[in-house]
LUMFI-266514 format. One record per residue (C-alpha): residue in one letter; x negated, y, z. Coordinates in steps of 0.1 Angstrom, whole numbers, padded with zeros to 4 digits, always signed. Layout:
BEGIN
aXYZ/...
! end
This chain:
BEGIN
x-0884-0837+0090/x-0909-0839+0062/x-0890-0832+0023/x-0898-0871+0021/x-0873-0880+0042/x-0838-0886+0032/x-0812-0866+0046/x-0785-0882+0068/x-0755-0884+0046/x-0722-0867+0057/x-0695-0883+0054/x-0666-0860+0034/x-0630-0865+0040/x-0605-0883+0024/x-0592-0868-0006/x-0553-0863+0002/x-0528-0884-0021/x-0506-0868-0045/x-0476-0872-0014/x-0502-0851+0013/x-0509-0824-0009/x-0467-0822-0017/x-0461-0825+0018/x-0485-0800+0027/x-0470-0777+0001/x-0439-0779+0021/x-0455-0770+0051/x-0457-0802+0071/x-0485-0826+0081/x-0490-0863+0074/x-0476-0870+0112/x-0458-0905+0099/x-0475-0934+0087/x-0471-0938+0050/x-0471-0973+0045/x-0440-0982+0032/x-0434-0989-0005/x-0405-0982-0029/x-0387-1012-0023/x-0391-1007+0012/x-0373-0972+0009/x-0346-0983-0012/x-0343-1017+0015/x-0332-0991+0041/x-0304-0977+0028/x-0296-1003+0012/x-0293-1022+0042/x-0275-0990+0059/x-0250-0993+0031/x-0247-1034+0041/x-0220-1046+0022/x-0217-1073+0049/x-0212-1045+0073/x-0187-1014+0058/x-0166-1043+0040/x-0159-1067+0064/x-0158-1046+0094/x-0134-1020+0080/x-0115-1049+0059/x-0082-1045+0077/x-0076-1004+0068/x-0079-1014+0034/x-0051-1045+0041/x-0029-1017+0064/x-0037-0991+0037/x-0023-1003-0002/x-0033-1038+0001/x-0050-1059-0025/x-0048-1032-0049/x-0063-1007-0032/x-0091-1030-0018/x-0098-1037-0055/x-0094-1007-0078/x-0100-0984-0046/x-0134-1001-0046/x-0146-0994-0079/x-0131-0958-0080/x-0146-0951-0050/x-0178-0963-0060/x-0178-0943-0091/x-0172-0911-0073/x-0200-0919-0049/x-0226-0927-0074/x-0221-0892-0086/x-0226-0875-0050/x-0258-0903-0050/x-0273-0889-0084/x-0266-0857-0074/x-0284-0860-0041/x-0312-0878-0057/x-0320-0850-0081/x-0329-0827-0049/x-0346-0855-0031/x-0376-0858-0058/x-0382-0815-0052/x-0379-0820-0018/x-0396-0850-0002/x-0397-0846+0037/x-0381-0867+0060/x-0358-0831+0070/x-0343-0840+0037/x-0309-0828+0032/x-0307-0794+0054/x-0344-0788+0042/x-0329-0790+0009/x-0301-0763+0019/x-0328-0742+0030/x-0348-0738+0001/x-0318-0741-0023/x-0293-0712-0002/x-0297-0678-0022/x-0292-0661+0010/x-0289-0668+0049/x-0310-0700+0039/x-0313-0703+0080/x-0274-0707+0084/x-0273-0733+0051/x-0301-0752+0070/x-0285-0748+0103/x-0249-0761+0096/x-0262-0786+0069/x-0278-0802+0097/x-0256-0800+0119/x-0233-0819+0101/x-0256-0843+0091/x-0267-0850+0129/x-0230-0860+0138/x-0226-0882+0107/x-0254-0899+0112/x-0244-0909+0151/x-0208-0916+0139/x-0219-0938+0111/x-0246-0959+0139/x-0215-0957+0162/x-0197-0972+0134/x-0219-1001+0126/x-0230-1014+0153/x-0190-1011+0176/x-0179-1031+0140/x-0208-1054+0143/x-0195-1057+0180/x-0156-1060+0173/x-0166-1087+0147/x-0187-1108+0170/x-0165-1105+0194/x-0140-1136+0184/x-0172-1157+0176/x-0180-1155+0209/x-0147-1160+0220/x-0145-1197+0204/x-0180-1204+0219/x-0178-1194+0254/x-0139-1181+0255/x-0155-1145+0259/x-0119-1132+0253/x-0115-1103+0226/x-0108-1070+0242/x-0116-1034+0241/x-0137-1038+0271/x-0157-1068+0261/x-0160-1052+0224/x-0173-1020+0238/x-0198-1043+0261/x-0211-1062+0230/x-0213-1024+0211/x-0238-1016+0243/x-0260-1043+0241/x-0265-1039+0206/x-0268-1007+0203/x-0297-1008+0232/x-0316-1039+0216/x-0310-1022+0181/x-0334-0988+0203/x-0359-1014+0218/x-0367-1028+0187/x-0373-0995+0167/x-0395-0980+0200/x-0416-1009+0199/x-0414-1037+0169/x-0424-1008+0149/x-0436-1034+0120/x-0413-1060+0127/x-0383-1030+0118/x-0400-1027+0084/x-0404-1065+0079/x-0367-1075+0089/x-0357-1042+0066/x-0374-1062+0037/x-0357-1094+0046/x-0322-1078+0049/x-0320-1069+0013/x-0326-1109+0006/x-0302-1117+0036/x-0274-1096+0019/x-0281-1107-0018/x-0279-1142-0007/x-0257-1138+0021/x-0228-1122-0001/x-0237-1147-0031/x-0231-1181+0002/x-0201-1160+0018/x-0180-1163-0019/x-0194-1196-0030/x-0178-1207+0001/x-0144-1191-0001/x-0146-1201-0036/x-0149-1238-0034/x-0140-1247+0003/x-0103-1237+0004/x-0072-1253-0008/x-0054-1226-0017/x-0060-1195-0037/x-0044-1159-0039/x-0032-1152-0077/x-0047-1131-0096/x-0016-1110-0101/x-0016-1104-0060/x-0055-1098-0056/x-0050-1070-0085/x-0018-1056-0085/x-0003-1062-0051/x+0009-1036-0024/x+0013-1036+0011/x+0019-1008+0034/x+0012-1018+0073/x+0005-0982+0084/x+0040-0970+0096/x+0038-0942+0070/x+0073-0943+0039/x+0052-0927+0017/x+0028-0952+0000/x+0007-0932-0017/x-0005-0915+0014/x-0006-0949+0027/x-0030-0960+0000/x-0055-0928+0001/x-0057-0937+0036/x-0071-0973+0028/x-0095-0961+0004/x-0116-0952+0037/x-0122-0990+0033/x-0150-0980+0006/x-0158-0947+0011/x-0174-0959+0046/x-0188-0985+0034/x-0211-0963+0012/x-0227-0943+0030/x-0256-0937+0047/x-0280-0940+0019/x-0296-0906+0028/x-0320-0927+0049/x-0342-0929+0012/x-0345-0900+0020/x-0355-0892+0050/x-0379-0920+0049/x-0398-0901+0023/x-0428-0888+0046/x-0431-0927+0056/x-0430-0939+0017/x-0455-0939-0013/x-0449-0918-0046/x-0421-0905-0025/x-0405-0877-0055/x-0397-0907-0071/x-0390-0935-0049/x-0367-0915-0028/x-0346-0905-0053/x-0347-0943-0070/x-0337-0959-0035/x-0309-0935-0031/x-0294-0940-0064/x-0301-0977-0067/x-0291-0990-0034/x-0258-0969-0038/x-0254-0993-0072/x-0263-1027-0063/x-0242-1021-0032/x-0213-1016-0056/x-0213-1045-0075/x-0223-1070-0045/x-0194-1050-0023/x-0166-1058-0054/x-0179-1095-0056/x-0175-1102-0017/x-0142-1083-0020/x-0124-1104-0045/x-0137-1136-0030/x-0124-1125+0005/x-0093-1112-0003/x-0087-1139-0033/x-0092-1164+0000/x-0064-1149+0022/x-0042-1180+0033/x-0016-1157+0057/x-0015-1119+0053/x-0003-1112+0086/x-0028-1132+0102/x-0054-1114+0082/x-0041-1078+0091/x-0044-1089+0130/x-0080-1108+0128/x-0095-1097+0097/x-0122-1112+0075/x-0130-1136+0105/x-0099-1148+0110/x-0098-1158+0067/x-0133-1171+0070/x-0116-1199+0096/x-0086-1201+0082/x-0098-1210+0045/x-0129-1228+0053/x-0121-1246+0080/x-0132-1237+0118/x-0170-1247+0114/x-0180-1237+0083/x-0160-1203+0089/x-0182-1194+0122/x-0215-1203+0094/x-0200-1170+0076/x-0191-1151+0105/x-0228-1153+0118/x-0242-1149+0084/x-0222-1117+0081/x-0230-1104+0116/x-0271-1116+0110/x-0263-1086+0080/x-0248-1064+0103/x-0278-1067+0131/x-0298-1053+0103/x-0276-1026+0090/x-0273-1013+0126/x-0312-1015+0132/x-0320-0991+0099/x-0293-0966+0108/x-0312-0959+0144/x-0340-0958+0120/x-0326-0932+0100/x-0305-0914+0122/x-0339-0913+0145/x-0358-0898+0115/x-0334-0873+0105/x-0336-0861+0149/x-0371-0858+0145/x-0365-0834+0117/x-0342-0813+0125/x-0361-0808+0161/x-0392-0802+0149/x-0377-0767+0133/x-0359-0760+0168/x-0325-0767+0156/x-0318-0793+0185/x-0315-0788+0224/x-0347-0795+0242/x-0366-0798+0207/x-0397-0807+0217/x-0389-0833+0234/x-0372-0850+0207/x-0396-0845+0175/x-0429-0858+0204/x-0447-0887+0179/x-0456-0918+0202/x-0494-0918+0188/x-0499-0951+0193/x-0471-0964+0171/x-0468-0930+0153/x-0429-0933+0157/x-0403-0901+0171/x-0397-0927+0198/x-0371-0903+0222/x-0356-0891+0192/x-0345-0931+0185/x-0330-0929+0222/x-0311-0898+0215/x-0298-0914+0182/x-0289-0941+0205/x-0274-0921+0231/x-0253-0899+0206/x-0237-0927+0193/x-0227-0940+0227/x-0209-0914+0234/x-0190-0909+0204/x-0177-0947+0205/x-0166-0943+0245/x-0130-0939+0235/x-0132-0970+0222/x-0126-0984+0253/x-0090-0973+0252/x-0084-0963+0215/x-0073-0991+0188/x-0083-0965+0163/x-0115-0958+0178/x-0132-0976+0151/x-0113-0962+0124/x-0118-0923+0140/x-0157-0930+0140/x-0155-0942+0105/x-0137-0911+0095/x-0162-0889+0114/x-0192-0905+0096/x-0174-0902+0065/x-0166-0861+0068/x-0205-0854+0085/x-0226-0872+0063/x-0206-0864+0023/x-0203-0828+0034/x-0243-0827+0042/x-0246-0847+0017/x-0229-0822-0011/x-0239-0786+0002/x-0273-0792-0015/x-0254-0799-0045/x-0235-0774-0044/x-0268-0748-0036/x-0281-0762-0064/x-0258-0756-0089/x-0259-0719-0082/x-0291-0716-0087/x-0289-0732-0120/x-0318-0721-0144/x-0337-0713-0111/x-0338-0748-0096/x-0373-0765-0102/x-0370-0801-0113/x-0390-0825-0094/x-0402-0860-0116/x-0368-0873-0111/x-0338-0854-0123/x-0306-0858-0140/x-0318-0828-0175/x-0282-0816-0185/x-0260-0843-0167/x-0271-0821-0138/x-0240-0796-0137/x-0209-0815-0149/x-0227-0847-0122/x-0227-0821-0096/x-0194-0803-0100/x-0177-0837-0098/x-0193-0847-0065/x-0187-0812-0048/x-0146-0819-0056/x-0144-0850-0047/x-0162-0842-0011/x-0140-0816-0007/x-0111-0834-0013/x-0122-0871+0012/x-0135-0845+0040/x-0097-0832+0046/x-0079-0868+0038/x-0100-0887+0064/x-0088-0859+0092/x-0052-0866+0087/x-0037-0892+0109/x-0034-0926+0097/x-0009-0947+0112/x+0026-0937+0124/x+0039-0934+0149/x+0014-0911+0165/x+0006-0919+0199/x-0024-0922+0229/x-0035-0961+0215/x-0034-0949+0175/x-0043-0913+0177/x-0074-0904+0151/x-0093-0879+0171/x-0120-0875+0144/x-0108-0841+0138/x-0115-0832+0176/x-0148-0850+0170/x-0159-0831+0145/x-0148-0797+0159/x-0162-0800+0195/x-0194-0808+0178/x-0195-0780+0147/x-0177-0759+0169/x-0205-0759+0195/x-0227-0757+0169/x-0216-0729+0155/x-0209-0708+0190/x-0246-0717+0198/x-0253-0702+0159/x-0235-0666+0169/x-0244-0665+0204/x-0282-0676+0200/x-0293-0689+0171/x-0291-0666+0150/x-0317-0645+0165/x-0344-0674+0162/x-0342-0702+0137/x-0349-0695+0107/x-0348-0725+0088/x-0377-0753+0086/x-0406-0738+0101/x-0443-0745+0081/x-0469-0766+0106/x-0496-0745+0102/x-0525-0735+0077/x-0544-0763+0055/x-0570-0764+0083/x-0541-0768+0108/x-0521-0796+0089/x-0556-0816+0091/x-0563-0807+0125/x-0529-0826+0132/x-0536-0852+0111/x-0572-0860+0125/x-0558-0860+0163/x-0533-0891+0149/x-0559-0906+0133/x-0586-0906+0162/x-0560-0929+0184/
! end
């Protein structure tokens, strides 16, 4: 080569974005596709949250439990108290971004023994997250259920509910593994589907019935259907109406590794989906129970049975399969999620047969056995549902007590840390402590009422196990913690070096 001859250029690499270099600062490579955007992030939990799901689904503990009142004021208080733990989760989420999210957080936040904080923290957010995707999709199940009982007189049952759970819950797997972009498109639609479907759903009960509930019984009336005398006890037991309904809007979370400007969209989806779901949640709740015709017959068949009996048989099935359309999509994010959070926590070790569960599938870049574990862990956790009436109403309780207490032990790590605690772009300035404080009591306190039983008599058919749940998973957890653990996780582990991270990232990119 003469000096008058150009040189062949070289081609340099791609300057990392601002979300890379944070992620590589955490110790993780760019493994998942960043694509989505901000309302993409806040669409998944919103959609996890699903109005349309957590309300109608769980409708009848809130008519067993208090009634009208409860249903109404329980809602909003509920709400309240929730926005707080959402805020206060939020404010760690923009420090943090990694799709490990909340026992990542624990981990960097814990003074001391930050690989115990990271290992029960995750722990309890692994069985939350398969309670609350049992949860969803056996409702979604039990509420198509007398749908397809008027169509093709596929009788309601435990069995036949627990058949339609199955299905779902496999087609809900097949569609994450594989319709990879169609997941993200539908989780875009299902924000519209739930805005509108809530706005047609009370329109309808609205204007289409003949008769109206006062407002004196949709705001001030009692019942107590739960066999307890006392009706206070009664009533804190039907505020697990709304405080299952709200959850699962950690998923903004760990979706950050997938989202763009993830400090602050992260923390934004959490915080906002929590607050629109509030507002749409009260609005469907007044129309519905407003539109009761006979409360007995609503206690036994629940917002289907009203949607029939005040609309009229046809239009009635319209908002039972606009409500279950809402519920499809609710159930297909939470395997998201729940899949995402798997992946996680098994890429640091923390899981049985880890590497199996955090392998990518390269060509769709997705943890596609960890969506089959998700999958299979929530199977198992709604089998008693083929026997138990409360099965429903145990899973609900067990999401409940998994995901608020991983959702407040960051929280609470962060408070003592104070001063220490770096602020990411998002944060709450001085609302930080007395925001915190309030969310950390309040978990406290709904993690031992959801394990207390909740109808009376106690027998085989009403009998919450959620407690056993619970404890035959932490349990476990904790034995495998003194026995083994101990000696060898030691929190989230870091990838590798700079050069390492790319290497990683260049073997993705080459498929």
């Amino acid at each position: 080569m003469t000096l008058d001859e150009p040189t062949a250029s070289v081609p340099s690499p791609p300057t990392p974005s601002d979300d890379e270099k944070r992620l590589h600062e955490l110790g993780y490579a760019q493994e998942l596709s960043r694509t989505m955007s901000g309302f993409s992030n806040f669409a998944v939990s919103f959609t996890i949250i699903s109005v349309l799901t957590g309300c109608l689904t769980s409708y009848t503990i809130g008519l067993k439990g208090g009634g009208p009142v409860v249903i109404t004021w329980g809602w909003l208080f509920v709400g309240a108290m929730t926005l707080l733990v959402a805020l206060a989760m939020a404010e760690v989420c923009s420090s943090y971004p990694t799709a490990g999210g909340l026992y990542y957080w624990a981990a960097k936040l814990a003074p001391s023994r930050a690989a115990a904080w990271a290992w029960f923290t995750g722990w309890f957010n692994f069985i939350g997250q398969v309670a609350v995707t049992a949860g969803i999709i056996y409702g979604s199940a039990a509420f198509l259920n007398p749908l397809l009982d008027l169509w093709f007189g596929f009788s309601v049952s435990l069995g036949h509910t627990f058949l339609l759970f199955a299905v779902i819950l496999v087609v809900h797997a097949l569609l994450n593994q594989f319709g990879v972009r169609l997941v993200s498109l539908l989780g875009d639609i299902s924000v519209w589907w739930h805005v509108v479907g809530v706005a047609v759903v009370v329109a309808v009960l609205v204007f289409k019935p003949e008769h109206h509930q006062s407002a004196s019984f949709v705001f001030t009336e009692f019942r107590n259907e739960t066999g307890w005398q006392y009706g206070a006890y009664a009533a804190l037991i039907g505020l697990l109406l709304s405080q299952y309904t709200l959850t699962g809007y950690d998923a903004s979370a760990h979706m950050t590794e997938e989202t763009r400007d993830a400090a602050r969209s992260g923390p934004k989806g959490i915080v906002n989906s929590v607050l629109i779901s509030i507002v749409a949640g009260w609005v469907l709740l007044l129309g519905v129970t407003f539109a009761i015709q006979d409360y007995a017959g609503a206690v036994t068949d629940g917002p289907a049975g009203i949607f029939t009996s005040a609309a009229g048989q046809k239009t009635g099935e319209l908002l039972i399969v606009i409500s279950f359309v809402a519920q499809f999509f609710c159930g297909m994010a939470s395997v998201t999620a729940n899949s995402r959070m798997i992946y996680a926590f098994s890429r640091d070790g923390a899981l049985p047969f880890s590497r199996l569960w955090h392998s990518i599938n390269k060509r769709t870049r997705t943890p596609t056995n960890a969506i089959w574990l998700a999958a299979g862990g929530a199977f198992v956790l709604a089998l008693p549902g083929l026997w138990n009436t409360t099965a429903y109403l145990a899973v609900t309780s067990v999401a409940v007590i998994g995901l608020y207490i991983a959702y407040v032990i960051p929280t609470f790590l962060r408070l003592r840390q104070g001063d220490r605690f770096e602020a990411g772009p998002w944060n709450l300035g001085r609302w930080s402590r007395p925001i915190g404080i309030t969310a950390v009591v309040w978990v406290v306190f709904i993690a031992v009422l959801f394990m207390l039983p909740p109808a009376s008599p106690i027998t085989r058919d009403s009998f919450n196990y959620s407690p056993i749940a619970v404890l035959v998973v932490l349990g476990g957890a904790a034995l495998w913690w003194v026995v083994s653990a101990r000696k060898w996780f030691t929190g989230p582990k870091v990838q590798g070096s700079a050069a390492e991270l790319a290497a990683i990232e260049d073997d993705l990119k080459s498929v």
